[in-house]
Backbone as JSON Lines, residues from 0, in Angstrom:
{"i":0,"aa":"X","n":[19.37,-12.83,7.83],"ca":[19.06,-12.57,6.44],"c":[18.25,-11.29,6.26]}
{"i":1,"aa":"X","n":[17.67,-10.66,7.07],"ca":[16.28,-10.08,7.26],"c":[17.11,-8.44,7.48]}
{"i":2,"aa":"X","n":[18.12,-8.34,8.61],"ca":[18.78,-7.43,8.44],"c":[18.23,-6.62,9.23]}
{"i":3,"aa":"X","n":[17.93,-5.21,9.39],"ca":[16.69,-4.19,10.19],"c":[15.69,-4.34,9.83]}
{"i":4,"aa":"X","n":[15.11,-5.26,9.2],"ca":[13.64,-5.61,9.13],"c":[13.33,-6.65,9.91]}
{"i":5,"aa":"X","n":[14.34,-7.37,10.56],"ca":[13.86,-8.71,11.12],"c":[12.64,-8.52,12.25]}
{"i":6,"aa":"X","n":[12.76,-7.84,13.14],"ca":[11.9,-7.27,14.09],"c":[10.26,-7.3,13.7]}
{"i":7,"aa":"X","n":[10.09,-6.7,12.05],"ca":[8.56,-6.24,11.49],"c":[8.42,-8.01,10.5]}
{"i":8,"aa":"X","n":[9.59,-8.64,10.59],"ca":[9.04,-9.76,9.94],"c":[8.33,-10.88,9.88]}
{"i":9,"aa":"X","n":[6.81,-11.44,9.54],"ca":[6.25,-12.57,10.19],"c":[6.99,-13.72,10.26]}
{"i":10,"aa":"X","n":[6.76,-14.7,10.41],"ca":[7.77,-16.04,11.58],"c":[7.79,-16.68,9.58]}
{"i":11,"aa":"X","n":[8.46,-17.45,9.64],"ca":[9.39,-18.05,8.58],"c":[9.82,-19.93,8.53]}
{"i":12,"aa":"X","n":[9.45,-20.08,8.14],"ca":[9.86,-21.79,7.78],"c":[11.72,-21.62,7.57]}
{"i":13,"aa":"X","n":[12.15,-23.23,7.26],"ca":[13.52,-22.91,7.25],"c":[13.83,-22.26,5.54]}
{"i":14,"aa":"X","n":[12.62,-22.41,4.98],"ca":[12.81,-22.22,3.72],"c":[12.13,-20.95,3.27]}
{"i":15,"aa":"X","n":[12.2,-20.18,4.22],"ca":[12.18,-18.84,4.24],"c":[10.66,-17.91,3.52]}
{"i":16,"aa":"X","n":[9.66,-19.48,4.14],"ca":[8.25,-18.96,3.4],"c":[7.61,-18.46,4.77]}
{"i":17,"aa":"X","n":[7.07,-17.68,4.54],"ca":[5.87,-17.17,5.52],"c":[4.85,-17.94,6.04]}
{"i":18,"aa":"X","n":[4.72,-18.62,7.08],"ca":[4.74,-19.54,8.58],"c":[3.63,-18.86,9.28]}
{"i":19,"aa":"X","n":[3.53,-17.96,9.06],"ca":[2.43,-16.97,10.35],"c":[1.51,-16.58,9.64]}
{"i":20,"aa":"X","n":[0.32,-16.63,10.24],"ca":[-0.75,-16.22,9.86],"c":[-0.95,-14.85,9.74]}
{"i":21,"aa":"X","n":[-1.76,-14.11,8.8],"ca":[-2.18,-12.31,9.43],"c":[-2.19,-12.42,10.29]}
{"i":22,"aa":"X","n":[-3.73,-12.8,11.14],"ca":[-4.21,-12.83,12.47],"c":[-3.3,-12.82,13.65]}
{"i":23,"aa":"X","n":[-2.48,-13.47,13.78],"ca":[-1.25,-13.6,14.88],"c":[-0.1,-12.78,14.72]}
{"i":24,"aa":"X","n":[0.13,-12.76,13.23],"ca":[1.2,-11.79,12.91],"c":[0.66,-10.52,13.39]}
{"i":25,"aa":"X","n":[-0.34,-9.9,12.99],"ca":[-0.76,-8.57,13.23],"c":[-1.14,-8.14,15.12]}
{"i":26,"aa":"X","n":[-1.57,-9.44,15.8],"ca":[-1.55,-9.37,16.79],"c":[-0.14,-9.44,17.62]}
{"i":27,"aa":"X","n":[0.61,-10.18,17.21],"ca":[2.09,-10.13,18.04],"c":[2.81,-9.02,17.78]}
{"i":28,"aa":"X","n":[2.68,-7.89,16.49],"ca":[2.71,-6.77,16.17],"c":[2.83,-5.45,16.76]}
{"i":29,"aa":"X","n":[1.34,-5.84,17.1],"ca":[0.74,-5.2,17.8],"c":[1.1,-4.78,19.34]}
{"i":30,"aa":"X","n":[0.86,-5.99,19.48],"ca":[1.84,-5.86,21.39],"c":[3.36,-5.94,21.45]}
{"i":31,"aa":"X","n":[3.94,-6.24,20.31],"ca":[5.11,-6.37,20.65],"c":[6.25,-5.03,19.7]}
{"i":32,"aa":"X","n":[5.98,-4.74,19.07],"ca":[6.32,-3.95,18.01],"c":[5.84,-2.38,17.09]}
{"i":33,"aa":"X","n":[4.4,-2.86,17.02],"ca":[4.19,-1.42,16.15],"c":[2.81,-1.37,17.04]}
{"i":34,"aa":"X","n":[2.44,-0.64,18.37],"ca":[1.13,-0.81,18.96],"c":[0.07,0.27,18.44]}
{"i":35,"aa":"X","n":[0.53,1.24,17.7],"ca":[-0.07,2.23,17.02],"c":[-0.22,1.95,15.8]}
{"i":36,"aa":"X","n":[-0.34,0.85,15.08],"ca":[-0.27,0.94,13.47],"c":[-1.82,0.18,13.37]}
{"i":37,"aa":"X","n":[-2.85,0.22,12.45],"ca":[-3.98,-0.61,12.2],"c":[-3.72,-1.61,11.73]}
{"i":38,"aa":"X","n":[-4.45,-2.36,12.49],"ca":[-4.87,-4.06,12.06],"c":[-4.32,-4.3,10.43]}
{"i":39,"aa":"X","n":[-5.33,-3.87,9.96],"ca":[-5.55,-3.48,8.51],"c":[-4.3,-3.04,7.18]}
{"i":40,"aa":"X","n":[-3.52,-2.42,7.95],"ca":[-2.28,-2.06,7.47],"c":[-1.55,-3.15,7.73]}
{"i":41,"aa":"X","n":[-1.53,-3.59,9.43],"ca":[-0.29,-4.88,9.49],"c":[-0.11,-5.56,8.49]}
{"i":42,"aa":"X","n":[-1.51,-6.02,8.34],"ca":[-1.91,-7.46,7.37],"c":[-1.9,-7.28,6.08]}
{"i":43,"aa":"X","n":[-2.34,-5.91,5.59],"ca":[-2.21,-5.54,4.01],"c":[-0.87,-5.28,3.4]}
{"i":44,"aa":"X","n":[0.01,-4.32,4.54],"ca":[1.32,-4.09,3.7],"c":[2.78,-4.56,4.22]}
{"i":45,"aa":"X","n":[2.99,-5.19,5.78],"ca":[3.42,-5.85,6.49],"c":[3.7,-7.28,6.2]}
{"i":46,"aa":"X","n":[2.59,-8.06,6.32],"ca":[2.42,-9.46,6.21],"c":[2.11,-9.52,4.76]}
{"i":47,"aa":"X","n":[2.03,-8.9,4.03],"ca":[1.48,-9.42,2.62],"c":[2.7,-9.32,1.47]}
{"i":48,"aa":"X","n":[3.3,-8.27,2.11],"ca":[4.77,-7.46,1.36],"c":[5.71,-7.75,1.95]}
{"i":49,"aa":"X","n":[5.72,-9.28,2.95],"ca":[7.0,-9.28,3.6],"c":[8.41,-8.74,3.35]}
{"i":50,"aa":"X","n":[8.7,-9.01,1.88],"ca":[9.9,-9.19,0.85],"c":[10.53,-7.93,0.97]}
{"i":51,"aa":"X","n":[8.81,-6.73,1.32],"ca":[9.74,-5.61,0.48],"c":[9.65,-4.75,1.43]}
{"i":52,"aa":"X","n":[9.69,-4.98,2.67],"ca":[9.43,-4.5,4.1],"c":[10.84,-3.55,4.16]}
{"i":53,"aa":"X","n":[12.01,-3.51,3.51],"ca":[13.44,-3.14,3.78],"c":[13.21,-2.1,2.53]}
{"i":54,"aa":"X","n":[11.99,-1.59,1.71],"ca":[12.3,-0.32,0.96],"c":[11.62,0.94,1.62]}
{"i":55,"aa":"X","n":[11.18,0.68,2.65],"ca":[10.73,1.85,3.41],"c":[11.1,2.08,5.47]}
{"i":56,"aa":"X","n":[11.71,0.52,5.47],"ca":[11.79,0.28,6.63],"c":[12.78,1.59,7.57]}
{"i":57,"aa":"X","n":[13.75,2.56,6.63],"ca":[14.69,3.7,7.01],"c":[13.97,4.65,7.63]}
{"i":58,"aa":"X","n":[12.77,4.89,7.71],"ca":[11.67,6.17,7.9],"c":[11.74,6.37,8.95]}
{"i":59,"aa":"X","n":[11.49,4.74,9.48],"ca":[11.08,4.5,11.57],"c":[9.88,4.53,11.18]}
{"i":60,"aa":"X","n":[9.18,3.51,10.96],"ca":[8.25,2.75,11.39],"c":[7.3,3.3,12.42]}
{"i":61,"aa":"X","n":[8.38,3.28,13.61],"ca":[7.62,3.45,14.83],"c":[7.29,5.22,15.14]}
{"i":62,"aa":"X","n":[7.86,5.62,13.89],"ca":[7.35,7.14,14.1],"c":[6.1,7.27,13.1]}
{"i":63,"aa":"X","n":[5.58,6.36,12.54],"ca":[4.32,6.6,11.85],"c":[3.45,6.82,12.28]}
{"i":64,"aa":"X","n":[2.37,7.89,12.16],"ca":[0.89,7.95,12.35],"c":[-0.2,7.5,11.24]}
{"i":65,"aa":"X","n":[-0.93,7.07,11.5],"ca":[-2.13,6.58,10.3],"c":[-3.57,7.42,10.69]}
{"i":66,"aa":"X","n":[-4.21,7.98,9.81],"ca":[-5.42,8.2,9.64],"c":[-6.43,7.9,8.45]}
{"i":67,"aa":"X","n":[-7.35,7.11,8.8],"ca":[-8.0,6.33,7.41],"c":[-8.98,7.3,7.04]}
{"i":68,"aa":"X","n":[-9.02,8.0,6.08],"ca":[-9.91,9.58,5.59],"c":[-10.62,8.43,3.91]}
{"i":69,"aa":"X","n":[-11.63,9.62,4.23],"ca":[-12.46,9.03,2.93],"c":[-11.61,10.63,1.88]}
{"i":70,"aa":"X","n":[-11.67,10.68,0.55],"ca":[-11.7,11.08,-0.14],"c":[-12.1,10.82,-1.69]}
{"i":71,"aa":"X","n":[-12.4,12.23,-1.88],"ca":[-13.06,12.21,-2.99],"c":[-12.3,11.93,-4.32]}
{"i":72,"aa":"X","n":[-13.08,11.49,-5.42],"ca":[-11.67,10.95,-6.49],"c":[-10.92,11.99,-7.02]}
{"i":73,"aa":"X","n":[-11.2,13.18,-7.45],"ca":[-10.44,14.1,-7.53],"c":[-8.84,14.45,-6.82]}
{"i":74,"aa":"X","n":[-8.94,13.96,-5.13],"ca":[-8.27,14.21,-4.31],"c":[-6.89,13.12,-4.48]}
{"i":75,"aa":"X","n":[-7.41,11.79,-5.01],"ca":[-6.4,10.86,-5.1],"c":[-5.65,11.07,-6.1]}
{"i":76,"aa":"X","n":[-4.45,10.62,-5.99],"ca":[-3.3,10.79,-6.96],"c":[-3.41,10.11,-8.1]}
{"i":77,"aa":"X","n":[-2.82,10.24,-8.92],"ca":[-2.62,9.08,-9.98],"c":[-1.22,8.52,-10.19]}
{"i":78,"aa":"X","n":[-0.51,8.58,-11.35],"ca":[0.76,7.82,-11.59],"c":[1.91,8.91,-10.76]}
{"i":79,"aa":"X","n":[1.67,10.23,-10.69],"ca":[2.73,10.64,-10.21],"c":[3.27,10.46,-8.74]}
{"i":80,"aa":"X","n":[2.1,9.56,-7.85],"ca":[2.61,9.04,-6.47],"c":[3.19,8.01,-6.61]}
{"i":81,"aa":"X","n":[3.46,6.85,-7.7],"ca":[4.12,5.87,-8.03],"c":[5.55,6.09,-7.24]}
{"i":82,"aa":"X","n":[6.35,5.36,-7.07],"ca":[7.97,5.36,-7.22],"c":[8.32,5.33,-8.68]}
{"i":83,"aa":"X","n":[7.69,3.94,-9.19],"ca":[7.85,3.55,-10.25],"c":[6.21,3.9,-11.47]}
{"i":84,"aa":"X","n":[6.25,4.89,-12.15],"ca":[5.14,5.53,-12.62],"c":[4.88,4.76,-13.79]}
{"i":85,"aa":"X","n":[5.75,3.77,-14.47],"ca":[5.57,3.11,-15.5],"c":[4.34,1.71,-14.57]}
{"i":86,"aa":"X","n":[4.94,1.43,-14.0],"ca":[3.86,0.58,-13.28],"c":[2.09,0.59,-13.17]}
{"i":87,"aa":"X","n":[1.9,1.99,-13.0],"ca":[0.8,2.04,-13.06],"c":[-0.14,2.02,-14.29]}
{"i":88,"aa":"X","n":[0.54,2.5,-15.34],"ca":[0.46,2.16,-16.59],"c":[-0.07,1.02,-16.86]}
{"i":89,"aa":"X","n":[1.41,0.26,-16.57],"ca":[0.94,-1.34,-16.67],"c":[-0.11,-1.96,-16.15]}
{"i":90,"aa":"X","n":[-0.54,-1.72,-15.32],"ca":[-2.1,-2.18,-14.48],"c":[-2.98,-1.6,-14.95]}
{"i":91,"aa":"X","n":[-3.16,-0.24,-15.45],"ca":[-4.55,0.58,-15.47],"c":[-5.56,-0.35,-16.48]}
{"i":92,"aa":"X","n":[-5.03,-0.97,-16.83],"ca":[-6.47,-1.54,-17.65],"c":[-7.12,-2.78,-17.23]}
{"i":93,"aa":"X","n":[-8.3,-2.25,-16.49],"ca":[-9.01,-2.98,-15.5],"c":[-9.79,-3.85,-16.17]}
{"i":94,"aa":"X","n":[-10.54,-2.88,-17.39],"ca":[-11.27,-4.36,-17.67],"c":[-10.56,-5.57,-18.45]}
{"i":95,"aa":"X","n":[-9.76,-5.45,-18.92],"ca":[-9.22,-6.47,-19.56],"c":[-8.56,-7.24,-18.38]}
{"i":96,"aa":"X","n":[-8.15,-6.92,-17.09],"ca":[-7.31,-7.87,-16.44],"c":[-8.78,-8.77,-15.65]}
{"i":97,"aa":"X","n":[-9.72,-7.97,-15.4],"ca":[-11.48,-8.25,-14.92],"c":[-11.47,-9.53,-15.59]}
{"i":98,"aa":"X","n":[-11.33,-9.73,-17.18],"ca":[-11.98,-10.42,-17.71],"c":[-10.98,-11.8,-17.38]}
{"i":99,"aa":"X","n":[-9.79,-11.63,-16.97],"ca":[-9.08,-13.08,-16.25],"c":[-9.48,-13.54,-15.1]}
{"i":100,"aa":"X","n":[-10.37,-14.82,-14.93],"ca":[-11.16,-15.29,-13.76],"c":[-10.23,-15.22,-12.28]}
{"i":101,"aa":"X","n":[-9.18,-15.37,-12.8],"ca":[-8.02,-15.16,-11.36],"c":[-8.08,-13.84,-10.76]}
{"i":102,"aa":"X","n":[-8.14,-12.86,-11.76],"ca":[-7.97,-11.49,-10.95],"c":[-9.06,-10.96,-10.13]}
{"i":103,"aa":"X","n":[-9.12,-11.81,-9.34],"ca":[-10.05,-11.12,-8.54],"c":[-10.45,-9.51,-8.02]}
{"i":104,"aa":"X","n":[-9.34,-9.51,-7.63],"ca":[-9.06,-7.81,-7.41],"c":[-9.77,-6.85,-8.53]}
{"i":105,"aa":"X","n":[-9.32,-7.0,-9.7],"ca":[-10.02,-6.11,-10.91],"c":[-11.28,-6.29,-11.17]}
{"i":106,"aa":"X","n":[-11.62,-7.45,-10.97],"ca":[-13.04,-7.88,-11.02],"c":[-13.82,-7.3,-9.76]}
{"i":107,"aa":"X","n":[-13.3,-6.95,-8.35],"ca":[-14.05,-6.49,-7.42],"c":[-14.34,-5.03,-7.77]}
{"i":108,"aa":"X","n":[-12.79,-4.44,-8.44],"ca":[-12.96,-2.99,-8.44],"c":[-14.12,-2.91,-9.61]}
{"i":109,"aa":"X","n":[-13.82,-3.38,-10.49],"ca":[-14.65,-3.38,-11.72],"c":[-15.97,-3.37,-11.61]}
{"i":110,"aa":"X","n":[-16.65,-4.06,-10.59],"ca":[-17.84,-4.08,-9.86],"c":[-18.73,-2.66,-9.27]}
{"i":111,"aa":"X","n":[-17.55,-2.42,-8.11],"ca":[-17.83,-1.71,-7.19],"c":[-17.07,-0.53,-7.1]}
{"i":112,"aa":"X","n":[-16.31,-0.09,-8.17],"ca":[-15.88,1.3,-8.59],"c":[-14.61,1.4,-7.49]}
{"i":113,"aa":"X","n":[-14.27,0.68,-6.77],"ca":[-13.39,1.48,-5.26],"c":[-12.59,0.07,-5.07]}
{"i":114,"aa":"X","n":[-12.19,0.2,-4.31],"ca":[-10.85,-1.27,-3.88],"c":[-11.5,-1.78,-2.36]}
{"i":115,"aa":"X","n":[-11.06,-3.03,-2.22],"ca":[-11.27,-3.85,-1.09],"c":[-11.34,-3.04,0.2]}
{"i":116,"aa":"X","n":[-9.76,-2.43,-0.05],"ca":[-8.49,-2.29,1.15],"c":[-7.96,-1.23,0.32]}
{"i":117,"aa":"X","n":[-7.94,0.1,1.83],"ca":[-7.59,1.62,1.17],"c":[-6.1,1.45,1.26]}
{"i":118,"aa":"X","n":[-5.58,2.36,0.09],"ca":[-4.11,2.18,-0.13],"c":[-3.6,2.7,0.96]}
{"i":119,"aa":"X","n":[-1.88,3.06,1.38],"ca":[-1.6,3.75,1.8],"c":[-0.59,4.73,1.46]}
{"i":120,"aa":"X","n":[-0.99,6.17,1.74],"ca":[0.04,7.03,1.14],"c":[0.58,7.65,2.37]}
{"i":121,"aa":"X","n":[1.93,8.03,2.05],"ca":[2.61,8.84,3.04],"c":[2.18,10.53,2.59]}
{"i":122,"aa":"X","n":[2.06,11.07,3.65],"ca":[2.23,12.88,3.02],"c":[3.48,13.11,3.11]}
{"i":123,"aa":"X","n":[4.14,13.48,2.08],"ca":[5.29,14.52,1.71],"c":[5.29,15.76,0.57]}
{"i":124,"aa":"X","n":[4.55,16.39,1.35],"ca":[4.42,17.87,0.61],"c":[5.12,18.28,1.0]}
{"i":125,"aa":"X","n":[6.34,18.62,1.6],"ca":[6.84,19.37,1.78],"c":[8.19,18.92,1.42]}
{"i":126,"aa":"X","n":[7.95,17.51,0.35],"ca":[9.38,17.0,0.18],"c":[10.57,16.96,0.83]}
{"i":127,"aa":"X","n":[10.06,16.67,2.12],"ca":[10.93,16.26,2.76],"c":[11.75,15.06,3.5]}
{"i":128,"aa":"X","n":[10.48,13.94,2.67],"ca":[11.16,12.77,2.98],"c":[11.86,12.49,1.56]}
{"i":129,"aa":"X","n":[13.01,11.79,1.82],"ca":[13.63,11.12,0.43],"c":[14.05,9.63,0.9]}
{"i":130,"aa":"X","n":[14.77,9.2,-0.44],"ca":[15.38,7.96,-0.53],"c":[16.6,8.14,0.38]}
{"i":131,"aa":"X","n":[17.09,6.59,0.85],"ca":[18.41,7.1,1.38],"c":[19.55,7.42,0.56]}
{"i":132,"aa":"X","n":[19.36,7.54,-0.75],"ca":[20.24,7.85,-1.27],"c":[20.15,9.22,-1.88]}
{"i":133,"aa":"X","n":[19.07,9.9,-1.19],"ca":[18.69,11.31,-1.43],"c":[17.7,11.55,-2.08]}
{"i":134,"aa":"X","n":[17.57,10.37,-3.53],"ca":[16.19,10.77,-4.32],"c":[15.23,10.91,-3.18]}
{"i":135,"aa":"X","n":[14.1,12.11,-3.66],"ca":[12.95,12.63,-3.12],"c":[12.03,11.34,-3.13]}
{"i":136,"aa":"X","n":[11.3,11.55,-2.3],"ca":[9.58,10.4,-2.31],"c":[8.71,11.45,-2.89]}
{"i":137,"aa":"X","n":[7.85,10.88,-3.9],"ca":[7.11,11.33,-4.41],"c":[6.41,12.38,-3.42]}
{"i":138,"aa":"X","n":[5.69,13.51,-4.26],"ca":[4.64,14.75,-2.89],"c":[3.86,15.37,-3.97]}
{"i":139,"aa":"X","n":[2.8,15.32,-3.49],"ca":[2.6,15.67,-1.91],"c":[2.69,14.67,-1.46]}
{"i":140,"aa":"X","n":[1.88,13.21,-1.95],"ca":[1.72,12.11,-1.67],"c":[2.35,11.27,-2.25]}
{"i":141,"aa":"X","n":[3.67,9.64,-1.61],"ca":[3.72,9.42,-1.57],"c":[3.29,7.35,-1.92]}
{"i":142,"aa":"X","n":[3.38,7.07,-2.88],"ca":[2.37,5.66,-2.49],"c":[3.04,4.46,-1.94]}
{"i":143,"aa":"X","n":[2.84,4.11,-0.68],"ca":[3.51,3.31,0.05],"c":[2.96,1.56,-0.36]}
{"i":144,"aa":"X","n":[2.22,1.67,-0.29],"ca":[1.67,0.39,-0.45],"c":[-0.1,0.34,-1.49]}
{"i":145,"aa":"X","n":[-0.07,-0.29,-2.2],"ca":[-1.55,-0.36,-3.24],"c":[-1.36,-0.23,-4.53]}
{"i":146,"aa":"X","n":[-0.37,-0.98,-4.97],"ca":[-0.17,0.19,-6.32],"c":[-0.98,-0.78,-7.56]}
{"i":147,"aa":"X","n":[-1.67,-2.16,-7.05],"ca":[-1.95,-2.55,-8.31],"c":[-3.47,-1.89,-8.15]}
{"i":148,"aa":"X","n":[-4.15,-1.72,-6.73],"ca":[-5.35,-0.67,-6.58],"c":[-5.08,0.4,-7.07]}
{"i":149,"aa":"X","n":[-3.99,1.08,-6.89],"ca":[-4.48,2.57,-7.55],"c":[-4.18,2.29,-9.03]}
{"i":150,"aa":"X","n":[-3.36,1.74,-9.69],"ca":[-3.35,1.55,-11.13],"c":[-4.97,1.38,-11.8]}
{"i":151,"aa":"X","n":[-5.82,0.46,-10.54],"ca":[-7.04,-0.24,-11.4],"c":[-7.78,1.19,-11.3]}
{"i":152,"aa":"X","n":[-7.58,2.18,-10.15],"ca":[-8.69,3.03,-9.82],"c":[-8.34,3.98,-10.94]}
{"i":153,"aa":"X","n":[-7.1,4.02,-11.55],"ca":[-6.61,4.8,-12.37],"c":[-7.29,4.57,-14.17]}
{"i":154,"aa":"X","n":[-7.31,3.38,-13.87],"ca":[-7.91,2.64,-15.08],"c":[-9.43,2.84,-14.93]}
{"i":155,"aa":"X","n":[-10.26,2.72,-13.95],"ca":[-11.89,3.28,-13.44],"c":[-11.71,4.34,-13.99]}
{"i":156,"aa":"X","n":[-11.0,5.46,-13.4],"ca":[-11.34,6.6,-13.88],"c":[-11.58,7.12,-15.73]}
{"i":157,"aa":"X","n":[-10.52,6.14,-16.25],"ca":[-10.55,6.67,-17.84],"c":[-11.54,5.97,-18.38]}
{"i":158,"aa":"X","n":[-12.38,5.02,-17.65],"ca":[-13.31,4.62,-18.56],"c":[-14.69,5.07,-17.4]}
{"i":159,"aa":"X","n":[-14.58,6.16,-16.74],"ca":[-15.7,6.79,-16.48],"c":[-16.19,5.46,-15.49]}
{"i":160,"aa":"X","n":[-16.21,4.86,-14.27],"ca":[-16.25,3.73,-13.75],"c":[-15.51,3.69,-12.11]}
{"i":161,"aa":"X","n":[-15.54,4.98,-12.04],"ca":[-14.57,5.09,-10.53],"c":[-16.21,5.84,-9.32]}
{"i":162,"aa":"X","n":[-16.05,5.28,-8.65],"ca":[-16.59,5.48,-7.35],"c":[-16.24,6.79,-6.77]}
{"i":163,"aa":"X","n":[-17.07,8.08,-6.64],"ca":[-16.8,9.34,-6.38],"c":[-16.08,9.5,-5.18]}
{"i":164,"aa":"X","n":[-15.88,8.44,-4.05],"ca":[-15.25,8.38,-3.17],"c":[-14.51,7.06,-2.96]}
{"i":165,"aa":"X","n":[-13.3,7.52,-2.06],"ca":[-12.47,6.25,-1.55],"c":[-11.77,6.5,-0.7]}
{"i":166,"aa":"X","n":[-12.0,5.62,0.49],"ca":[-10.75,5.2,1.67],"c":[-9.42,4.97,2.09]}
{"i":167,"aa":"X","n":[-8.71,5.75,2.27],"ca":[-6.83,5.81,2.09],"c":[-6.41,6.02,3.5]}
{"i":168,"aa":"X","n":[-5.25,5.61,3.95],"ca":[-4.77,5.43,4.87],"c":[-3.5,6.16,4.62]}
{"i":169,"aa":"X","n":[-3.49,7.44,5.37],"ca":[-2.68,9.04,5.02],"c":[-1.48,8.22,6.63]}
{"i":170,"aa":"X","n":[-0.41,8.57,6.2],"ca":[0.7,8.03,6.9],"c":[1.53,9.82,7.15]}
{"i":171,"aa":"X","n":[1.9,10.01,8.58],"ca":[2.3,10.97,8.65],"c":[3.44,10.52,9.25]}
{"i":172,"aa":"X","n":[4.66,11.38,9.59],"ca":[5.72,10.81,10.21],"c":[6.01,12.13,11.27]}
């Protein structure tokens, strides 16, 4: 069912729910599959995004590099690293999603100006990665995984509420 993703996929019930823990997933990962990728990534965009593991899975994986850089807010992107730029839209308004006791997430950023868990962007400045069907990936940067974080950080920023710095996980290929 899984297709060329089966390999990066955590273990599965017959009913096709997710069976594996982070912890083990990211460790069997690790030794068995991606031994260069962070913990942190396994479990954030790997194990958490099982579903959607097959919209970036064409790149090679195993040719990724990660470096987790602090930057300043200026430096981070906004809607134009989206795929989908209407999306971020839809999220940016932090405090109102804050004020739903479930959203935890908005309520942390809302707090503490910055996100849990740094997104991850690919660099393509030089537009040279695309879709397989040719469309370009967003550049310079790319947003691979975080997008309801950067929507909220996007939403920090217009109400003056963003943390002068933040933690991103720059994906090189």
């Amino acid at each position: 069912m899984w297709g060329e993703t089966s390999k990066y996929q955590p273990f599965r019930d017959s009913d096709e729910r997710v069976i594996e823990d982070e912890e083990s997933y990211a460790r069997r990962m690790k030794a068995d599959v991606l031994p260069d990728w962070p913990k942190e990534v396994l479990i954030e965009w790997l194990h958490r995004h099982a579903d959607f593991i097959w919209k970036y899975v064409y790149l090679g994986f195993e040719t990724f590099s990660f470096s987790n850089e602090r930057w300043p807010l200026e430096k981070i992107p906004s809607r134009e690293a989206f795929d989908d730029e209407e999306f971020c839209d839809a999220f940016s308004n932090v405090e109102e999603r804050a004020s739903d006791p479930y959203d935890w997430l908005a309520q942390h950023m809302l707090e503490q100006g910055t996100w849990n868990t740094p997104i991850i962007l690919l660099q393509n400045e030089r537009g040279q990665h695309t879709f397989p069907g040719g469309e370009p990936l967003k550049r310079p940067f790319h947003l691979l995984e975080g997008h309801r974080r950067l929507s909220f950080l996007n939403g920090l920023r217009k109400i003056g509420k963003a943390f002068p710095y933040h933690d991103v996980w720059v994906v090189r290929i």
